[in-house]
PDB file of N, H, CA, C and O in Angstrom:
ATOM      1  N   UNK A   1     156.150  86.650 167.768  1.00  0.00           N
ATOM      2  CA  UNK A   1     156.482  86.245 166.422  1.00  0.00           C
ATOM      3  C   UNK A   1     157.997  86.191 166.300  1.00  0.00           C
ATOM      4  O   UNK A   1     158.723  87.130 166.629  1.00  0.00           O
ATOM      5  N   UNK A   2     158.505  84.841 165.723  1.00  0.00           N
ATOM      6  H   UNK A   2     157.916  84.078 165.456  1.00  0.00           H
ATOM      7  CA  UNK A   2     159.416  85.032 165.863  1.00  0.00           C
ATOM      8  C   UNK A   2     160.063  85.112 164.420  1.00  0.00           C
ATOM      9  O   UNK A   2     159.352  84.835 163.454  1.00  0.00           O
ATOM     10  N   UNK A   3     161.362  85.473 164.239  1.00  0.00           N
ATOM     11  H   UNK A   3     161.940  85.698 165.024  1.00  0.00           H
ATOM     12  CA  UNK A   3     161.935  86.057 162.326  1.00  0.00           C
ATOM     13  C   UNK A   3     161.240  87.143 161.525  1.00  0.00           C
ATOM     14  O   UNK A   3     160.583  88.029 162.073  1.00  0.00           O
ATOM     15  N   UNK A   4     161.396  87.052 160.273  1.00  0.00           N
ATOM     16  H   UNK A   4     161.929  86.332 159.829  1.00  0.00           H
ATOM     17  CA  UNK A   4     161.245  88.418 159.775  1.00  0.00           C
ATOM     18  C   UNK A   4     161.827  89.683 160.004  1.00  0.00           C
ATOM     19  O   UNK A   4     161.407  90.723 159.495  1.00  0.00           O
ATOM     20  N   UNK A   5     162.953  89.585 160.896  1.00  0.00           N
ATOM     21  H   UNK A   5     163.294  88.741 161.309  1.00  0.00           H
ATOM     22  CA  UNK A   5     163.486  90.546 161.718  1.00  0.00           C
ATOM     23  C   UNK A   5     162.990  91.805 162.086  1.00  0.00           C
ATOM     24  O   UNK A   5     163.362  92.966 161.916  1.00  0.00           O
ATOM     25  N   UNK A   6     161.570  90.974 162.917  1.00  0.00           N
ATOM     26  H   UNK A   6     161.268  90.031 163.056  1.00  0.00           H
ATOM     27  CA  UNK A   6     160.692  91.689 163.818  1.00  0.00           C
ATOM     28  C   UNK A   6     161.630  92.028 165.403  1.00  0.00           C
ATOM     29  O   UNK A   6     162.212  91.090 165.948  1.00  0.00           O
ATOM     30  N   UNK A   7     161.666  93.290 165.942  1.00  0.00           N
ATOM     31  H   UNK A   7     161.193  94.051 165.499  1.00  0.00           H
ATOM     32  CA  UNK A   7     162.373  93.180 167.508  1.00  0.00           C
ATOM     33  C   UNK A   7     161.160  92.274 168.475  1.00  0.00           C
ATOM     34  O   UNK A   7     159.966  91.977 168.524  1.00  0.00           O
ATOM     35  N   UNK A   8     162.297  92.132 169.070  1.00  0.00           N
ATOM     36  H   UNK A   8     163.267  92.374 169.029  1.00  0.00           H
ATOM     37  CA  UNK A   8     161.276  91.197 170.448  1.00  0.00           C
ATOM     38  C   UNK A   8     160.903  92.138 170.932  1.00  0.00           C
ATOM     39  O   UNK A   8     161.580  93.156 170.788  1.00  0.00           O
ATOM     40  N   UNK A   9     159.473  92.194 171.832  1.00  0.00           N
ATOM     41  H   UNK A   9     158.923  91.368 171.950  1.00  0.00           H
ATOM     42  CA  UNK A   9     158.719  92.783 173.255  1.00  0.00           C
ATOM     43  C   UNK A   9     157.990  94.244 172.098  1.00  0.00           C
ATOM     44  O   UNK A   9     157.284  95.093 172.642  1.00  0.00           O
ATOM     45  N   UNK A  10     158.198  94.313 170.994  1.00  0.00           N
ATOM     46  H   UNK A  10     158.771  93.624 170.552  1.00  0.00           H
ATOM     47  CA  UNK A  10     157.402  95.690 170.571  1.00  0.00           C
ATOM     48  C   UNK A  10     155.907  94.957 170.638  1.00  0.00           C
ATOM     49  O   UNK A  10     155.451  93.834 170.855  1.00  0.00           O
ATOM     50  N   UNK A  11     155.371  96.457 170.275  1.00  0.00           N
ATOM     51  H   UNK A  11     155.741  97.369 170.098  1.00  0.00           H
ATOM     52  CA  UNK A  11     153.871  96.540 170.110  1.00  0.00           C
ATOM     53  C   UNK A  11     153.072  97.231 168.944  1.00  0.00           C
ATOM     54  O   UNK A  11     153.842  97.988 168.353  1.00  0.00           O
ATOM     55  N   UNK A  12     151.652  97.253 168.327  1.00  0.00           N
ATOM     56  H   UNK A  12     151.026  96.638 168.807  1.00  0.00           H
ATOM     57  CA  UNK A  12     151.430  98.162 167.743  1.00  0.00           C
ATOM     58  C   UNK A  12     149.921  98.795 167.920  1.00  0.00           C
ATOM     59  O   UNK A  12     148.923  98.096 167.745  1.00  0.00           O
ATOM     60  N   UNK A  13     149.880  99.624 168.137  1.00  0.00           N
ATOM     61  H   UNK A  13     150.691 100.192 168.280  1.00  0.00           H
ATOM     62  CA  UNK A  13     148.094  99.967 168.629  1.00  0.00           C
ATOM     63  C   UNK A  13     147.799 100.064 170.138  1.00  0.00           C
ATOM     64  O   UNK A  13     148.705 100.214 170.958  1.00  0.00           O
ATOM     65  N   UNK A  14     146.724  99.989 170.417  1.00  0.00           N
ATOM     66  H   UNK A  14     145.988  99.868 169.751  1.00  0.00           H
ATOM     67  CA  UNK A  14     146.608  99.722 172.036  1.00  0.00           C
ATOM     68  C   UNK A  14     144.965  99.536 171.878  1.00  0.00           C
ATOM     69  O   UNK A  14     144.084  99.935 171.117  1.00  0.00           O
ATOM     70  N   UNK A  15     145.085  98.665 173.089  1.00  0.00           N
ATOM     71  H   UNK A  15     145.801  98.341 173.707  1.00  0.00           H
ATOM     72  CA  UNK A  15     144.179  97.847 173.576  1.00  0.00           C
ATOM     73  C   UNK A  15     142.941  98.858 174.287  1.00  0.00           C
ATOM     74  O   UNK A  15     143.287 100.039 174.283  1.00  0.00           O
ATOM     75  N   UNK A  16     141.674  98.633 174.845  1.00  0.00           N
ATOM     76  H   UNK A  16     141.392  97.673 174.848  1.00  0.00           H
ATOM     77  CA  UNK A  16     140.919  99.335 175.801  1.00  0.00           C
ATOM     78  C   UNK A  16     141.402  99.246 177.075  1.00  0.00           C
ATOM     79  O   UNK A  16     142.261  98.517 177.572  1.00  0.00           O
ATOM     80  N   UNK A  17     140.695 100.125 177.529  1.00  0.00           N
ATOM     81  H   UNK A  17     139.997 100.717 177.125  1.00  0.00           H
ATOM     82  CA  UNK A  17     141.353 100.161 179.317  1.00  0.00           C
ATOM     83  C   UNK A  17     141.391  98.601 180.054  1.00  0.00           C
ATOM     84  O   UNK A  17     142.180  98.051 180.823  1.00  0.00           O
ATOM     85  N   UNK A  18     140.278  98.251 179.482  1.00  0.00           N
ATOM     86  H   UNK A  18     139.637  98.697 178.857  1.00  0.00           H
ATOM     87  CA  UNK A  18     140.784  96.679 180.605  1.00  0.00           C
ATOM     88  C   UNK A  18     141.597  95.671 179.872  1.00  0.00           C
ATOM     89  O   UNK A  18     141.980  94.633 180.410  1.00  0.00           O
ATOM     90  N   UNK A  19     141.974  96.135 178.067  1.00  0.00           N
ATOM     91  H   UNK A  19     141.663  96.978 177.629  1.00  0.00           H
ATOM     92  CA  UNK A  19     142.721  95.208 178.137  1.00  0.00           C
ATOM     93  C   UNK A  19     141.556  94.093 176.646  1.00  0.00           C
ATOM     94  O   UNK A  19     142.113  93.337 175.849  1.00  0.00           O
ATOM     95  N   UNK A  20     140.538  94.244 176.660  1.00  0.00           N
ATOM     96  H   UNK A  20     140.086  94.858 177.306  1.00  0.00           H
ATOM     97  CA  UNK A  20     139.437  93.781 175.826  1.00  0.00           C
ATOM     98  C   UNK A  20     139.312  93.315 174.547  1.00  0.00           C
ATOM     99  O   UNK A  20     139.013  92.291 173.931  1.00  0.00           O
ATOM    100  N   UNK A  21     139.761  94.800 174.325  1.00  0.00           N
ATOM    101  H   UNK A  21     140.004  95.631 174.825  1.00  0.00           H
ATOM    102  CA  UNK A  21     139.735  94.824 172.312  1.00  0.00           C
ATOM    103  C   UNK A  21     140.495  95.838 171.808  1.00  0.00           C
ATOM    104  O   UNK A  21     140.706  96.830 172.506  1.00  0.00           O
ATOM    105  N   UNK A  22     140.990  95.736 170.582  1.00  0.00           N
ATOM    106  H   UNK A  22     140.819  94.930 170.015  1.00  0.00           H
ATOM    107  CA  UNK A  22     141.703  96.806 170.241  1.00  0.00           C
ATOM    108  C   UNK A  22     141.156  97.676 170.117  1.00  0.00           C
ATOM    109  O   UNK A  22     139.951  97.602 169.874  1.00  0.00           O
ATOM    110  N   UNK A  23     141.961  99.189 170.256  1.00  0.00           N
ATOM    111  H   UNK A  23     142.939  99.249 170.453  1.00  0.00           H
ATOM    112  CA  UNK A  23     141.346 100.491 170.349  1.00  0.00           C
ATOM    113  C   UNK A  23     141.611 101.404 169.211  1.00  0.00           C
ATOM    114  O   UNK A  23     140.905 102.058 168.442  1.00  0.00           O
ATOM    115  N   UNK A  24     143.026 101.190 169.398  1.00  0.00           N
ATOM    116  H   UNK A  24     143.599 100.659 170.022  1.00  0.00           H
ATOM    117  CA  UNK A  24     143.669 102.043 168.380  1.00  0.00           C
ATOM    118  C   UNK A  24     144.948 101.399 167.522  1.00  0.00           C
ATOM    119  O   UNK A  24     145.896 100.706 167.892  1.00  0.00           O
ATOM    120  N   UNK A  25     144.666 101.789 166.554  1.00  0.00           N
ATOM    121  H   UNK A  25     143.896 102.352 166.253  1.00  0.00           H
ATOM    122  CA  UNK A  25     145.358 100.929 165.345  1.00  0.00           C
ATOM    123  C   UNK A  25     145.111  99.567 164.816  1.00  0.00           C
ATOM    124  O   UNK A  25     146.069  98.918 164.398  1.00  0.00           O
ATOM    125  N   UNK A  26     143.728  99.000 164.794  1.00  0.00           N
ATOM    126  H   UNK A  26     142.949  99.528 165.134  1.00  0.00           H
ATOM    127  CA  UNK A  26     143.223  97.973 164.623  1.00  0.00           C
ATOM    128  C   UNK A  26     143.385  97.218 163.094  1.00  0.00           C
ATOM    129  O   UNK A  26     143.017  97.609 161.987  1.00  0.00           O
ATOM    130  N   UNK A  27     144.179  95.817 163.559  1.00  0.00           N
ATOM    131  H   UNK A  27     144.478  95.499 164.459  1.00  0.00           H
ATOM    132  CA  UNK A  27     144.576  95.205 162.672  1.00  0.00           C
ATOM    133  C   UNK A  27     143.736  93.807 161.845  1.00  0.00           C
ATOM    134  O   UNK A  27     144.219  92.697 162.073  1.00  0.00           O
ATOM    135  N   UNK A  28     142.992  93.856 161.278  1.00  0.00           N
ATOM    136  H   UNK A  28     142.601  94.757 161.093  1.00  0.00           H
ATOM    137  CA  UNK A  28     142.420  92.787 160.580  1.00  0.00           C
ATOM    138  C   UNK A  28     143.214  91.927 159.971  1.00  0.00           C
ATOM    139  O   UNK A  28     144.028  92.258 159.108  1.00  0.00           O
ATOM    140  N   UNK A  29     142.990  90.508 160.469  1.00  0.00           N
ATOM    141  H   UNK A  29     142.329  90.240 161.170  1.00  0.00           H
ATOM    142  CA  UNK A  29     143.775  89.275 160.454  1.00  0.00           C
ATOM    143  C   UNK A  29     144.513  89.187 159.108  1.00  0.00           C
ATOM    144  O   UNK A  29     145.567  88.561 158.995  1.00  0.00           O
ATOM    145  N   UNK A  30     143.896  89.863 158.050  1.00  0.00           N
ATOM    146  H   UNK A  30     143.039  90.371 158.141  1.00  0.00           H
ATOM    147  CA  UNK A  30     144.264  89.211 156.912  1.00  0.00           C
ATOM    148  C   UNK A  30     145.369  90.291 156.607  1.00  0.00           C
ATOM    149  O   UNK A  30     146.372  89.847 156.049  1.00  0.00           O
ATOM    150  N   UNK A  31     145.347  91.559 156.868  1.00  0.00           N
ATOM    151  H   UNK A  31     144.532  91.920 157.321  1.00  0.00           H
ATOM    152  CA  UNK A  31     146.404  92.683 156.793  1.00  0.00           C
ATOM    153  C   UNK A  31     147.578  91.802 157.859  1.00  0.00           C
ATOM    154  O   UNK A  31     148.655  91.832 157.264  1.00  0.00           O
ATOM    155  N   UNK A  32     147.661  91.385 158.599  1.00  0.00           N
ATOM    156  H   UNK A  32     146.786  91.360 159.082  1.00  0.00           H
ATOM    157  CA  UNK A  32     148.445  90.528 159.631  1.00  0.00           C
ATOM    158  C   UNK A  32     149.048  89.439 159.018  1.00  0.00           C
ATOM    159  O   UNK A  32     150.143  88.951 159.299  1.00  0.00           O
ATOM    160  N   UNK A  33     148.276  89.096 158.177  1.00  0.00           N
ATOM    161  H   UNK A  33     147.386  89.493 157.949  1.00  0.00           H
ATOM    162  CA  UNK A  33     149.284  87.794 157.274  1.00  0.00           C
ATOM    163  C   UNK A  33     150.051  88.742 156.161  1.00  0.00           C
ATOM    164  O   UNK A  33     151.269  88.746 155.986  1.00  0.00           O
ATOM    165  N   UNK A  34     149.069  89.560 155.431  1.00  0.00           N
ATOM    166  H   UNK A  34     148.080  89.557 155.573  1.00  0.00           H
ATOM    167  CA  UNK A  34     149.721  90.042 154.676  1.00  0.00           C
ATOM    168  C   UNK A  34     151.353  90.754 154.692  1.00  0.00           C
ATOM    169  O   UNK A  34     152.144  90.704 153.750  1.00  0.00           O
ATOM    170  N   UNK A  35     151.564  91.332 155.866  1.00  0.00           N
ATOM    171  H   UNK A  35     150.922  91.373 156.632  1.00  0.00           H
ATOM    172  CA  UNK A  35     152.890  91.997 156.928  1.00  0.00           C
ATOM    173  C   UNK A  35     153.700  90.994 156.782  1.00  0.00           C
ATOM    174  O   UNK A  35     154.638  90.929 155.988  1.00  0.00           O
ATOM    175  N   UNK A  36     153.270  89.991 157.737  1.00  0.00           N
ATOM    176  H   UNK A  36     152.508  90.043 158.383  1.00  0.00           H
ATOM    177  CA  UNK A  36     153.885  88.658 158.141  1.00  0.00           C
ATOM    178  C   UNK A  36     154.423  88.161 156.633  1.00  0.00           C
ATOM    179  O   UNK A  36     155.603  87.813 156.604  1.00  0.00           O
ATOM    180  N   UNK A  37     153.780  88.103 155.558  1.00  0.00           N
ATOM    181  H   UNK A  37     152.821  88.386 155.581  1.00  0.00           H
ATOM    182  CA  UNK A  37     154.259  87.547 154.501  1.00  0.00           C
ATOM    183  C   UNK A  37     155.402  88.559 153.874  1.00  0.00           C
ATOM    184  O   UNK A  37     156.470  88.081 153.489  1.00  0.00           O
ATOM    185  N   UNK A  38     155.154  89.901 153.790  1.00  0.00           N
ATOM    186  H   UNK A  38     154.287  90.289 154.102  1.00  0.00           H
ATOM    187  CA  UNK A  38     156.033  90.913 153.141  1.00  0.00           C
ATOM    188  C   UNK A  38     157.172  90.466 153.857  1.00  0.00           C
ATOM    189  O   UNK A  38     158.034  90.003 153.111  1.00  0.00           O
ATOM    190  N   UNK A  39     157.447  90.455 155.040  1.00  0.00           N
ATOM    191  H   UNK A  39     156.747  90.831 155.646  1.00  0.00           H
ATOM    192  CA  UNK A  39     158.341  90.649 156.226  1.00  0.00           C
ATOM    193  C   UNK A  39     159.389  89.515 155.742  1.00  0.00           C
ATOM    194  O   UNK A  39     160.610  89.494 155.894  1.00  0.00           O
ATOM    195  N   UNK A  40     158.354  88.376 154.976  1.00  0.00           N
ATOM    196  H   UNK A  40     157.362  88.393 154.852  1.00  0.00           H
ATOM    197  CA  UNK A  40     159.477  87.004 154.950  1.00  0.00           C
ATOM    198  C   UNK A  40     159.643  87.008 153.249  1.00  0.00           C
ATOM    199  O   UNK A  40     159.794  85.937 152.662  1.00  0.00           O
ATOM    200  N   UNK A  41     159.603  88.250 152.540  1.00  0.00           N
ATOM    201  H   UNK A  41     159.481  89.120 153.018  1.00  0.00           H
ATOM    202  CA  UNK A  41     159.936  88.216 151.598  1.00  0.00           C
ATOM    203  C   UNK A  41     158.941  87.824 150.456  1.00  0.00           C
ATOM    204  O   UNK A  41     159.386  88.002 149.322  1.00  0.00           O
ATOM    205  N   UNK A  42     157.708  87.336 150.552  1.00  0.00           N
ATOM    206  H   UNK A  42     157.346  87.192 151.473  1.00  0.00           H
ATOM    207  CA  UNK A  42     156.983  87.037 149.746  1.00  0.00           C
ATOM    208  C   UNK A  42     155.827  87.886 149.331  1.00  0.00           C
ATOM    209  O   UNK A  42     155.630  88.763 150.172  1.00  0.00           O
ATOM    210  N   UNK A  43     154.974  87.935 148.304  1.00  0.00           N
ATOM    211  H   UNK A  43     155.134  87.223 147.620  1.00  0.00           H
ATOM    212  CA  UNK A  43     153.901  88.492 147.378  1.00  0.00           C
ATOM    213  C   UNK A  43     153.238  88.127 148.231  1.00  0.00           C
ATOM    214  O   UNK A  43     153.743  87.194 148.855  1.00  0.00           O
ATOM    215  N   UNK A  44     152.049  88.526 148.654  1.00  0.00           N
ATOM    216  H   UNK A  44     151.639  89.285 148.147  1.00  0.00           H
ATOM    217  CA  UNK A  44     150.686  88.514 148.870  1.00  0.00           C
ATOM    218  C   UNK A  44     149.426  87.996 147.892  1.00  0.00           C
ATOM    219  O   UNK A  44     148.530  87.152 147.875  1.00  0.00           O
ATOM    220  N   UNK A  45     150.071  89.268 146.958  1.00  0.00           N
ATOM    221  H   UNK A  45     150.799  89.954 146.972  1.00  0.00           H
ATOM    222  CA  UNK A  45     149.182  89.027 146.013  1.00  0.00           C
ATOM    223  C   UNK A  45     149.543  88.017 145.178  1.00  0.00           C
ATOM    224  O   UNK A  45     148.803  87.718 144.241  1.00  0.00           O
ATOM    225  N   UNK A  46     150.349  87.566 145.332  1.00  0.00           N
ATOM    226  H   UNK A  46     150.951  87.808 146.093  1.00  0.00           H
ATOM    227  CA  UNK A  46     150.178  86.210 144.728  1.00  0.00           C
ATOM    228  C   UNK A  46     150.649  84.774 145.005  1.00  0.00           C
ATOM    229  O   UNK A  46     151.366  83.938 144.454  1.00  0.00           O
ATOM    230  N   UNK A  47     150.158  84.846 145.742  1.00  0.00           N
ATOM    231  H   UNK A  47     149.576  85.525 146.189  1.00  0.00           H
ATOM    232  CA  UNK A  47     150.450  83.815 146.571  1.00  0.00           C
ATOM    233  C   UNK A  47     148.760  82.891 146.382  1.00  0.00           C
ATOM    234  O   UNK A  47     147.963  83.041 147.309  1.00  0.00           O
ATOM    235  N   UNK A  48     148.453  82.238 145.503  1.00  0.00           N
ATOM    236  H   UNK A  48     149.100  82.116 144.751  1.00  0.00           H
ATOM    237  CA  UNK A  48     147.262  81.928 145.441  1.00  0.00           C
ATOM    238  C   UNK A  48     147.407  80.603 145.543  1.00  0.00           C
ATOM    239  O   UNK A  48     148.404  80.003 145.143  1.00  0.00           O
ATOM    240  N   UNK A  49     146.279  79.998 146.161  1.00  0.00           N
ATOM    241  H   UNK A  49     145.469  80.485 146.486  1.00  0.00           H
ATOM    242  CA  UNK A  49     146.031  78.329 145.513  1.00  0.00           C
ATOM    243  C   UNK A  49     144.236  77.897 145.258  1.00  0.00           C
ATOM    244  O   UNK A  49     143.282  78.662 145.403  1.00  0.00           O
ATOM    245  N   UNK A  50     144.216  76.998 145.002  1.00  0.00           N
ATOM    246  H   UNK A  50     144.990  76.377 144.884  1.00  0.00           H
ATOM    247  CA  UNK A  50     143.123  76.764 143.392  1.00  0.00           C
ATOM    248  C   UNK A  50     141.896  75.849 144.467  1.00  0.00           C
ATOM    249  O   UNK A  50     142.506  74.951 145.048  1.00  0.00           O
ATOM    250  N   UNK A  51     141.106  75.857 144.667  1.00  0.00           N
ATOM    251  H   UNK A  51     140.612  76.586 144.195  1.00  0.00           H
ATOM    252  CA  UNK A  51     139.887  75.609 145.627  1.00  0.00           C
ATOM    253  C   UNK A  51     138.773  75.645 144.594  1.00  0.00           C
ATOM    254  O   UNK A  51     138.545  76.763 144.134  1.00  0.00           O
ATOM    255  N   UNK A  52     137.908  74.463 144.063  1.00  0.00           N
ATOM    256  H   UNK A  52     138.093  73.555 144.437  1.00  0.00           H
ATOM    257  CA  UNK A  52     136.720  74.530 143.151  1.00  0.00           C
ATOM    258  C   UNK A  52     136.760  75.016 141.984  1.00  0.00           C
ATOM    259  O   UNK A  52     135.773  75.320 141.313  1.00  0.00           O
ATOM    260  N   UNK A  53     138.022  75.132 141.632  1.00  0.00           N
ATOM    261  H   UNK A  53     138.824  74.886 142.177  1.00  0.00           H
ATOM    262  CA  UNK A  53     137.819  76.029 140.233  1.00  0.00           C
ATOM    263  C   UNK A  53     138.165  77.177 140.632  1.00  0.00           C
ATOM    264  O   UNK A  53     137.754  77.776 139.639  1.00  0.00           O
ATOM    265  N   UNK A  54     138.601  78.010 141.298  1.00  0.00           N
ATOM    266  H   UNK A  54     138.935  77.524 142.106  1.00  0.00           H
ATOM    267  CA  UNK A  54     138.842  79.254 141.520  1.00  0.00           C
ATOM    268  C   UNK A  54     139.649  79.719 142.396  1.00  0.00           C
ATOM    269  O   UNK A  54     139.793  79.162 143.485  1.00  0.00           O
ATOM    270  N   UNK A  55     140.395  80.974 142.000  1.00  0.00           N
ATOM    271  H   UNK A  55     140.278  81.426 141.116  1.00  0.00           H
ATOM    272  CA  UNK A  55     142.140  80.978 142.221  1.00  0.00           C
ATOM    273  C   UNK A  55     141.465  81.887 143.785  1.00  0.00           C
ATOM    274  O   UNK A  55     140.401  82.500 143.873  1.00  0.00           O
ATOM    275  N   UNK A  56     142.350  81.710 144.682  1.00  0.00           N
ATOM    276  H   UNK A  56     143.214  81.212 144.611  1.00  0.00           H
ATOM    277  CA  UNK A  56     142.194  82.362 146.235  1.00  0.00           C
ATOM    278  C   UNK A  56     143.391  82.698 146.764  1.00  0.00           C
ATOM    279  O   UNK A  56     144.475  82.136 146.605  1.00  0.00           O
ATOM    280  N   UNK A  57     143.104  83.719 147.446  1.00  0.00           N
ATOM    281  H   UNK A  57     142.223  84.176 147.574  1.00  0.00           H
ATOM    282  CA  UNK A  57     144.550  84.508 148.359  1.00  0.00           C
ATOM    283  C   UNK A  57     144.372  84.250 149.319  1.00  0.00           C
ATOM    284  O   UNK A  57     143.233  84.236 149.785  1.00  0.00           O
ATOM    285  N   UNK A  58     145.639  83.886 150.122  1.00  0.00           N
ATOM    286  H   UNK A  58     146.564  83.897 149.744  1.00  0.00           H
ATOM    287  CA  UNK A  58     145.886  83.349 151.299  1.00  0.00           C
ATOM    288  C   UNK A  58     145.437  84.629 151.997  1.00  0.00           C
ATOM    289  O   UNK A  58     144.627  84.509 152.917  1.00  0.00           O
ATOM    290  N   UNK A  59     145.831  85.716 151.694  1.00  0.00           N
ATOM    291  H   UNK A  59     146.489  85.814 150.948  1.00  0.00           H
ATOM    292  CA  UNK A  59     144.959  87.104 152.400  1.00  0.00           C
ATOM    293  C   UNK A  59     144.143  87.742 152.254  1.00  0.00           C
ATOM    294  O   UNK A  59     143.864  88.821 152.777  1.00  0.00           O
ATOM    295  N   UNK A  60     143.393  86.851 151.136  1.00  0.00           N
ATOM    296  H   UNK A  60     143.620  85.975 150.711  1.00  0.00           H
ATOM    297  CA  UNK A  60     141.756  87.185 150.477  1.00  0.00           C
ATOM    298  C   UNK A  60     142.173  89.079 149.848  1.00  0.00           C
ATOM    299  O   UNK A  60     143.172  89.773 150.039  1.00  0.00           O
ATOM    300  N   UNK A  61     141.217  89.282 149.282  1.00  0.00           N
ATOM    301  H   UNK A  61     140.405  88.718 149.127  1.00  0.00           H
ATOM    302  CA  UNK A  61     141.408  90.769 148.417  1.00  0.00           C
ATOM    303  C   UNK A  61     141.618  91.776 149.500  1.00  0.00           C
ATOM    304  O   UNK A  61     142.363  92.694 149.158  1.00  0.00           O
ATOM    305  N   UNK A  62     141.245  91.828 150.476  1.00  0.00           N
ATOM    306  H   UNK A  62     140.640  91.082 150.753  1.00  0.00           H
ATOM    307  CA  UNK A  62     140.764  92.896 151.711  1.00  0.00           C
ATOM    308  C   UNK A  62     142.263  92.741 152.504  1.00  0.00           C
ATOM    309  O   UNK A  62     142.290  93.334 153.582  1.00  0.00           O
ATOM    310  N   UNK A  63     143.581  91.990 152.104  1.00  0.00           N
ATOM    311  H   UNK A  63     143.559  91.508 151.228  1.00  0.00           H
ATOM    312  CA  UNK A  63     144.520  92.082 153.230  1.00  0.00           C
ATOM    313  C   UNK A  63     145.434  93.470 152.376  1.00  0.00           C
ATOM    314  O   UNK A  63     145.407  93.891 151.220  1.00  0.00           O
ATOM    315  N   UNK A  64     146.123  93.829 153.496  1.00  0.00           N
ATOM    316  H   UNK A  64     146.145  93.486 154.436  1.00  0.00           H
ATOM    317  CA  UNK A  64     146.785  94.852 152.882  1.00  0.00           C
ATOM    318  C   UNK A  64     148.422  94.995 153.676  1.00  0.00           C
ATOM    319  O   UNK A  64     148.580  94.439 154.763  1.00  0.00           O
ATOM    320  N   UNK A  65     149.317  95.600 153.173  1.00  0.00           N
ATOM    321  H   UNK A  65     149.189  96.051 152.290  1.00  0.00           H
ATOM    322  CA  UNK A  65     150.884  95.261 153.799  1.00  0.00           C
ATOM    323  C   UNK A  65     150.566  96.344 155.039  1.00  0.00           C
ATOM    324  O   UNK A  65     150.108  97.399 154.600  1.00  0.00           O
ATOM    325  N   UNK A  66     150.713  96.303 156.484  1.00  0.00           N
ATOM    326  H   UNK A  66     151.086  95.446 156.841  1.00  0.00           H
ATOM    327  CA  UNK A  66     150.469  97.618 157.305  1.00  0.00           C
ATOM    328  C   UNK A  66     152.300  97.817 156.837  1.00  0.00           C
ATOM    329  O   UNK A  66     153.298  97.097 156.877  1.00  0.00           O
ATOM    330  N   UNK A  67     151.970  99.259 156.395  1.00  0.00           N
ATOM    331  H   UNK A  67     151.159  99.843 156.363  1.00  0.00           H
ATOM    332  CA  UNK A  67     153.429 100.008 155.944  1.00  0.00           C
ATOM    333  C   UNK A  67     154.032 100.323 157.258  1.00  0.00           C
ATOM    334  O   UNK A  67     155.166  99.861 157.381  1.00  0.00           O
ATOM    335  N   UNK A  68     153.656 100.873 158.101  1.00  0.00           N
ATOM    336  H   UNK A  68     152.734 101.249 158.000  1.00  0.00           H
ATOM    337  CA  UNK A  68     154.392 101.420 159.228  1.00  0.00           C
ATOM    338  C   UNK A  68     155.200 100.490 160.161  1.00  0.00           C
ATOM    339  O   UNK A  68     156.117 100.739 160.944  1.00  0.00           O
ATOM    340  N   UNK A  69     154.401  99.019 159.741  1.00  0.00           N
ATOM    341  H   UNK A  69     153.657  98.816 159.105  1.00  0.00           H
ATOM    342  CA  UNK A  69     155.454  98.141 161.076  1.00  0.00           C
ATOM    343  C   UNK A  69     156.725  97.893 160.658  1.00  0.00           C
ATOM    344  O   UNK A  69     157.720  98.105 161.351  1.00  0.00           O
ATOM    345  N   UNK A  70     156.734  97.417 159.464  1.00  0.00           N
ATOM    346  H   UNK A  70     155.926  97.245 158.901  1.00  0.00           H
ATOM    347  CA  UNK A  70     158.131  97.585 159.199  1.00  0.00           C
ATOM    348  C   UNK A  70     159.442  98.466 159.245  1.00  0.00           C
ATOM    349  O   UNK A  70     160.638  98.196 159.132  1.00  0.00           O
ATOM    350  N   UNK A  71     158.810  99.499 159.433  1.00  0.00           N
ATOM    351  H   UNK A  71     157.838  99.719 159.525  1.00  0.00           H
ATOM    352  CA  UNK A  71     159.714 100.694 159.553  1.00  0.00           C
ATOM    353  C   UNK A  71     160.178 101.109 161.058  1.00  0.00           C
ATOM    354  O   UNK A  71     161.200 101.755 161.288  1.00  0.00           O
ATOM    355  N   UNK A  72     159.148 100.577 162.177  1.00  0.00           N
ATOM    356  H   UNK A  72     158.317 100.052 161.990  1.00  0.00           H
ATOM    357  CA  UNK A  72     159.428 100.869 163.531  1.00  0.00           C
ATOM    358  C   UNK A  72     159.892  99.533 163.880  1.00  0.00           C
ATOM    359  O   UNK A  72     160.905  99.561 164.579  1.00  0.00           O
ATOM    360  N   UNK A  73     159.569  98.676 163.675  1.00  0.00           N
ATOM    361  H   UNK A  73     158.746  98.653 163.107  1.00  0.00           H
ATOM    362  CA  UNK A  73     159.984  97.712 164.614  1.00  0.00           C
ATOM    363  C   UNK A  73     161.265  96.514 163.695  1.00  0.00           C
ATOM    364  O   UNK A  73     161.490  95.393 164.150  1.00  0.00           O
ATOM    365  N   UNK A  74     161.625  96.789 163.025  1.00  0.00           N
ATOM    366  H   UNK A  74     161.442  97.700 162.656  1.00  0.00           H
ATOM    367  CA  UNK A  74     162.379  96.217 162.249  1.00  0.00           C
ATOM    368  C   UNK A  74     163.978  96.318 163.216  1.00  0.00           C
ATOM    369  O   UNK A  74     164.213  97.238 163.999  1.00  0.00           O
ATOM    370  N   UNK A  75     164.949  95.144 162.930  1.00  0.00           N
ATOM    371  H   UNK A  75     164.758  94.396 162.294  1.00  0.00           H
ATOM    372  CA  UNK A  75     166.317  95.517 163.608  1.00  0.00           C
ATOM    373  C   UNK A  75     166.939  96.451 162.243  1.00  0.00           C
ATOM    374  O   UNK A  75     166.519  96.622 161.098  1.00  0.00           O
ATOM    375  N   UNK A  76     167.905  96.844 162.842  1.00  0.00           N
ATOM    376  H   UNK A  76     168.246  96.705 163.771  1.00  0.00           H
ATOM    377  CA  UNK A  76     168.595  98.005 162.401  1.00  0.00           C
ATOM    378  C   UNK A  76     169.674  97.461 161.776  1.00  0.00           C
ATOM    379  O   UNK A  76     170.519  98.190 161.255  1.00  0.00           O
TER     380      UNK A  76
END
């Protein structure tokens, strides 16, 4: 990923032994946009657009900001 002034080569969580699936610290896609969006300065929560009559989040109700990446992997 590049901007947001994310560092290059970090990580967060870890994978299973071969490598498979996440193990630990498992991130659901929509918490992943949600980051990604904080990171570049914008709302989440409102960030909506209008589909059938009815207002929708780009990170649906279930995304959430992961608090901790910003704080480790951020430049200084």
């Amino acid at each position: 990923m590049v901007g947001g002034g994310i560092k290059g080569g970090v990580n967060y969580g870890e994978t299973d032994e071969i490598g498979h699936k996440a193990a630990v610290n498992k991130v659901p896609v929509n918490d992943l946009h949600a980051t990604i969006l904080h990171l570049l300065g914008m709302d989440h929560e409102r960030l909506t657009y209008r589909y059938n009559g009815r207002d929708f989040r780009l990170t649906d109700v279930a995304g959430r900001v992961i608090r901790e990446v910003p704080h480790r992997f951020l430049y200084d």
